[in-house]
Structures are given as C-alpha cells and as structure tokens.
C-alpha positions as CSV (number, residue, x, y, z in Angstrom):
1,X,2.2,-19.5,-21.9
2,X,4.3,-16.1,-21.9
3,X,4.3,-13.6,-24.8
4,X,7.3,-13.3,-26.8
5,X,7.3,-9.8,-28.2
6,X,5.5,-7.4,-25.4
7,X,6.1,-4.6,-27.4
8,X,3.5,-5.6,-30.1
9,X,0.6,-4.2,-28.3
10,X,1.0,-0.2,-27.5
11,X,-0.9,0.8,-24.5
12,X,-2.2,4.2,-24.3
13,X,-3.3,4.9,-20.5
14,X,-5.5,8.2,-21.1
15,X,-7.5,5.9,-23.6
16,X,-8.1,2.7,-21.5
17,X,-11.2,1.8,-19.5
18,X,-11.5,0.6,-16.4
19,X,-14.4,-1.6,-15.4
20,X,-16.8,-1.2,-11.9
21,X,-15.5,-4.2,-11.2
22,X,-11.6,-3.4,-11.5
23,X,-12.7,-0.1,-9.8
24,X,-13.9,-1.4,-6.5
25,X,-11.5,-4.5,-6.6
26,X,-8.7,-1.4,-6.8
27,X,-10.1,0.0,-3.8
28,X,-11.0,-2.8,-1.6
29,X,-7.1,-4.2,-2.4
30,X,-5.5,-0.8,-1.5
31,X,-3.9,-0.9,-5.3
32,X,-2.7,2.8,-6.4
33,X,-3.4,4.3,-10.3
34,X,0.0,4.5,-10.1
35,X,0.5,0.8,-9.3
36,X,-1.7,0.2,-11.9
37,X,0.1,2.2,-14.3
38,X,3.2,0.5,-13.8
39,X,1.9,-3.4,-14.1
40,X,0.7,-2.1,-18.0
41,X,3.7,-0.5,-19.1
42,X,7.0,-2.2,-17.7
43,X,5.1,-5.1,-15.8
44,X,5.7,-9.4,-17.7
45,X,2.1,-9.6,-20.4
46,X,1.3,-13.3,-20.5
47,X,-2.0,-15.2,-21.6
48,X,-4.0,-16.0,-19.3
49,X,-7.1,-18.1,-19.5
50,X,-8.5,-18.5,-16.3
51,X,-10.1,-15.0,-16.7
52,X,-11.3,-16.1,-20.0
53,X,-10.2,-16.4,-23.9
54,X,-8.6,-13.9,-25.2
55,X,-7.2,-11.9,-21.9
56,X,-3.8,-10.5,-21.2
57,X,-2.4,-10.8,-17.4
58,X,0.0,-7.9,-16.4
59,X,2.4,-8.8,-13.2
60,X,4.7,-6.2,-12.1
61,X,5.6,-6.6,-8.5
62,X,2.9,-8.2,-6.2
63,X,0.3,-6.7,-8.8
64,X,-1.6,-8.4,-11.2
65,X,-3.6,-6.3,-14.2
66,X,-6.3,-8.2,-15.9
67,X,-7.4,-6.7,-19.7
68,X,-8.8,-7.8,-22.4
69,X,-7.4,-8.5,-25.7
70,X,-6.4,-5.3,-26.8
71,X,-4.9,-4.2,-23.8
72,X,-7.7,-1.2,-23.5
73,X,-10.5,-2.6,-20.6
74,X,-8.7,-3.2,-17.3
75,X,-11.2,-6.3,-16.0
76,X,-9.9,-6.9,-12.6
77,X,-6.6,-5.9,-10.3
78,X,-5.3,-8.3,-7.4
79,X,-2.4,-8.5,-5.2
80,X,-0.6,-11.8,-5.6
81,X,0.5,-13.7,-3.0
82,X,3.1,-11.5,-0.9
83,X,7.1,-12.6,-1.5
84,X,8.2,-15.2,1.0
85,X,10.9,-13.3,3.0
86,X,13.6,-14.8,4.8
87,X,13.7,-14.1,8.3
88,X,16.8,-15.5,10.6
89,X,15.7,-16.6,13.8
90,X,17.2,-14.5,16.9
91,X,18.4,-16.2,19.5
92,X,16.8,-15.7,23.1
93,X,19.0,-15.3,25.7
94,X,17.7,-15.7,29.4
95,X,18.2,-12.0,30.2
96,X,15.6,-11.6,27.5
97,X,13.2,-13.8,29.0
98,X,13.6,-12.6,32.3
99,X,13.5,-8.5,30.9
100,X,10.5,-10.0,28.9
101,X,9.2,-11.3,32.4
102,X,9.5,-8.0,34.4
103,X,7.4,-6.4,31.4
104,X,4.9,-8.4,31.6
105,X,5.0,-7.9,35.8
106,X,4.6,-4.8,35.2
107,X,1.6,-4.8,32.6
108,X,-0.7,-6.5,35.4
109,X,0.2,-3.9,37.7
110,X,-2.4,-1.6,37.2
111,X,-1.4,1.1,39.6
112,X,1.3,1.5,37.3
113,X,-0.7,3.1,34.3
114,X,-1.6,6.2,33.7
C-alpha cells in the first residue's frame, strides 16, 4: 500500500541514524551516502511490512532505503533487481564468424604472444 502525502514526514539527514547493519549492507552492496541520500528525499515512501510493522521503504532508482517509522533509523539498504534492458540481437554475418575464427587461430598460437 503506497503513501499518499510523502511530504508529511520531514527528513532531516544530519539527524538520522544509521544502523551496523545498514552500515555493512551499504558496503558489501557498493551503495554510495549519496545514493542513500537521494532514495530519502526524492525517492516513492511506501509501507512496507515485510521488514516489520511500522516501516517506511524508500525506492529511488535500483535503491531501496529501509527506516523505521519516523523516517530517522535507516534499518537496511539493498539494490533491487537491476532494470530489464532491451537488447536487439545483431545479426552474424559469415565474415564475422570466419574473422571470429582467425582470432581464435591465433589465440592457440602461442609463439604469437608476447
């Protein structure tokens, strides 16, 4: 269930508290402070209760901010599933496989290397 009226929580960054939990999960996922940052103030607040009553899940790209009810103790940061991107098929010509051929030749032919 989304929240109608983001607004009605004010988040003030210099005051909020991030757990050792959040911490490391931060690190080990490679997510910046200033990603972090950006998923509390412009990122979609919803409810979520899979982390518990009473939490607040902040999206904003391909990062998710888990807080408590007051917005003020970050509980855990992930990356969600990365964006499914399109990607057209090329067409492989037999010059190409032949080229790719001759590469590979080459590879195995160790008095080639360097």
């Amino acid at each position: 269930m989304g929240d109608s009226n983001p607004e009605d929580i004010e988040i003030d960054l210099d005051a909020i508290y991030l757990s050792t939990h959040a911490t490391e999960r931060q690190q080990e996922r490679d997510i910046t402070g200033h990603e972090l940052r950006a998923a509390l103030l412009y990122g979609t607040r919803e409810r979520t209760p899979e982390f518990g009553a009473g939490r607040w899940k902040y999206t904003w790209g391909d990062i998710a901010v888990i807080t408590d009810n007051n917005s003020s103790d970050i509980i855990t940061v992930y990356k969600l599933s990365p964006p499914r991107v399109h990607v057209q098929k090329a067409i492989i010509t037999k010059e190409m496989k032949a080229k790719h051929a001759q590469a590979l030749a080459r590879l195995k032919d160790h008095s080639t290397w360097t």
